[in-house]
C-alpha positions as CSV (number, residue, x, y, z in Angstrom):
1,X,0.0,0.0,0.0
2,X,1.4,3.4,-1.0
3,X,2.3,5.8,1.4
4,X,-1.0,9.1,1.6
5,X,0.3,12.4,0.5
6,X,-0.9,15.3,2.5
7,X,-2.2,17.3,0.1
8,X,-4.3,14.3,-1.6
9,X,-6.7,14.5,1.2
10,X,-10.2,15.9,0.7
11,X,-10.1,17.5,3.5
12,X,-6.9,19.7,2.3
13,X,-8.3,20.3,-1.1
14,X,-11.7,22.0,0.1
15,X,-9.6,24.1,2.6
16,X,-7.1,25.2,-0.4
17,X,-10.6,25.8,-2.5
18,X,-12.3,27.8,0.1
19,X,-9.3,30.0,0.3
20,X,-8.9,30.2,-2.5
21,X,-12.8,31.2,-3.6
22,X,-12.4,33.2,-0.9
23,X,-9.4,35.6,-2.5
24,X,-11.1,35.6,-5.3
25,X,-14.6,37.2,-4.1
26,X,-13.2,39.8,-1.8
27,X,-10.7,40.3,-5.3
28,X,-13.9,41.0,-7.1
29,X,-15.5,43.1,-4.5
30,X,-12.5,45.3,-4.1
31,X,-12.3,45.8,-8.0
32,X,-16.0,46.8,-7.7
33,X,-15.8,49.0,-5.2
34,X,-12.9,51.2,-6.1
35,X,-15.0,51.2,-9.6
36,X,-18.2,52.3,-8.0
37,X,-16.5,55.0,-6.2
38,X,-14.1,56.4,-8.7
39,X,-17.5,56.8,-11.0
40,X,-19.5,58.6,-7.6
41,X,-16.6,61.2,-7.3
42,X,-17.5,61.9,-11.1
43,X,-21.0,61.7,-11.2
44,X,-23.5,64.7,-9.9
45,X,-24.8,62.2,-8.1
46,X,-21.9,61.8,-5.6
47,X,-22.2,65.3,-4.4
48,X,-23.1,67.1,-1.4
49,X,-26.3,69.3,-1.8
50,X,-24.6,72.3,-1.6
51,X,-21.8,71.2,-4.2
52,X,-25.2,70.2,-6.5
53,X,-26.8,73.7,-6.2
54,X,-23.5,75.5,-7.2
55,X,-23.1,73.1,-10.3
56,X,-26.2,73.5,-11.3
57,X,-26.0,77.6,-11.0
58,X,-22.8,77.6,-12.8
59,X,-24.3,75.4,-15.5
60,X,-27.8,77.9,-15.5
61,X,-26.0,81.1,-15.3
62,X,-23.2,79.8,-18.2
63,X,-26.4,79.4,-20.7
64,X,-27.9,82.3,-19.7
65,X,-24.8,84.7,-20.4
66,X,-25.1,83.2,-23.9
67,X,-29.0,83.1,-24.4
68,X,-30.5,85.2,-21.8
69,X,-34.2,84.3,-23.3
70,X,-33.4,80.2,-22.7
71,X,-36.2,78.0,-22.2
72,X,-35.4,76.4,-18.6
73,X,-37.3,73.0,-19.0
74,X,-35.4,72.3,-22.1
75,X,-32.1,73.6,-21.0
76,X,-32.6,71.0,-18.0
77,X,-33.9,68.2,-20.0
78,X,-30.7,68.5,-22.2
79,X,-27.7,69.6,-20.3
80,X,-28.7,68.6,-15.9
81,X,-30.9,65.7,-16.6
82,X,-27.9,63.3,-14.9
83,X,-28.8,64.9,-11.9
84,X,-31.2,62.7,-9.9
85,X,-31.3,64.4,-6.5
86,X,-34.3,67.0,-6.8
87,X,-33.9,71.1,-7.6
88,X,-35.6,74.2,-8.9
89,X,-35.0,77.0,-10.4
90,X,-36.6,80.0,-9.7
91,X,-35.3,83.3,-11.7
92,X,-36.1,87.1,-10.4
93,X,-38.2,87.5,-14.2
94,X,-40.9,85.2,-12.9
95,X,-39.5,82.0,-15.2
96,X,-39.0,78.4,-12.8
97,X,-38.5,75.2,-13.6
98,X,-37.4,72.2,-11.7
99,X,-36.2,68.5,-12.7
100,X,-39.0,67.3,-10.8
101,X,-42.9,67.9,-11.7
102,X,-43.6,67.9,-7.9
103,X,-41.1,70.5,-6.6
104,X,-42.4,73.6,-6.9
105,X,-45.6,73.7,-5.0
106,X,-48.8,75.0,-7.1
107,X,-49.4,78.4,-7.1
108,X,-46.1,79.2,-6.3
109,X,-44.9,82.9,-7.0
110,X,-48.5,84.0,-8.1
111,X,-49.3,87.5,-6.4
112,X,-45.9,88.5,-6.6
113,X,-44.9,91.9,-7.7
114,X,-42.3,92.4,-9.8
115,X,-38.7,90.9,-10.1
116,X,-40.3,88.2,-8.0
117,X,-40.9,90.6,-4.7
118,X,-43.7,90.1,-2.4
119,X,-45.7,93.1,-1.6
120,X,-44.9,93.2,2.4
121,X,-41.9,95.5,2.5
122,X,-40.3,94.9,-0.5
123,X,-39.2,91.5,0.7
124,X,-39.4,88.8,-1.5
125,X,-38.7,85.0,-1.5
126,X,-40.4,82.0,-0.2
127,X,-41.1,81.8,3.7
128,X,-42.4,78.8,5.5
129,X,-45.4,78.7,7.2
130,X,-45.5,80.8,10.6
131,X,-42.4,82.6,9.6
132,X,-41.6,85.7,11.1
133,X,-44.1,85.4,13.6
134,X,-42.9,85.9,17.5
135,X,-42.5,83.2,19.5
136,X,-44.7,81.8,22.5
137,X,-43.6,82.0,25.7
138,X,-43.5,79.9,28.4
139,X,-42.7,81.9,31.5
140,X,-45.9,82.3,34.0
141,X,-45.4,85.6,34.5
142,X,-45.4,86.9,30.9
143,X,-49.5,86.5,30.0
144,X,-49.2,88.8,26.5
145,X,-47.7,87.0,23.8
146,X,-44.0,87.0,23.6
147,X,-42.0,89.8,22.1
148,X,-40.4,88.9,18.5
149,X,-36.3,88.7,19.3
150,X,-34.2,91.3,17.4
């Protein structure tokens, strides 16, 4: 009878393929991911919010130094349409457009004066619900409403 060889054993050939499958997937995953990543970093999609807004202002404001009459919609359809994290636009001339059908609430900007300013003041822009207004207090003593902070 002839003498077993170590590696001959079953049990040593699925250890050497385990490790070895084993190499190989976290060989594949590491390939992925430095893939996936490098193509995030050059993506719009890999950005902060804030990095998103300013790329798509210096896109917007490029186009309009060359057509200052551009059609928003299109522009966005053709030139930010990689972008899949919501925005709108909203230019002082009244024109908006957004990526999104949902993002700009309806009647949005309607009884605004002109350049976009609301009629309180001359300030204009969007302001949330209860804005502005002072805050309620909770101290016993004070039983008017609260003075609004400076």
């Amino acid at each position: 009878m002839s003498e077993r060889v170590w590696y001959r054993s079953l049990y040593w050939r699925i250890a050497f393929g385990f490790v070895a499958l084993l190499a190989a997937l976290l060989l594949a995953q590491g390939i992925l991911f430095l893939w996936l990543t490098g193509r995030l970093d050059e993506s719009p999609q890999g950005r902060t919010a804030q990095q998103t807004a300013d790329f798509v202002a210096r896109e917007l404001s490029d186009a309009l130094a060359v057509e200052p009459s551009l059609d928003l919609q299109r522009f966005i359809r053709e030139r930010i349409d990689n972008v899949n994290r919501p925005f709108a636009i909203v230019l002082r001339d009244g024109r908006r457009a957004s990526n999104r059908p949902d993002a700009l609430p309806p009647g949005f900007m309607e009884g605004r004066g002109r350049g976009g300013r609301g009629g309180r003041g001359g300030r204009g822009g969007w302001r949330p619900p209860g804005a502005g207004q002072p805050e309620p207090t909770t101290d016993p003593r004070n039983q008017g409403p609260a003075e609004p902070r400076p």
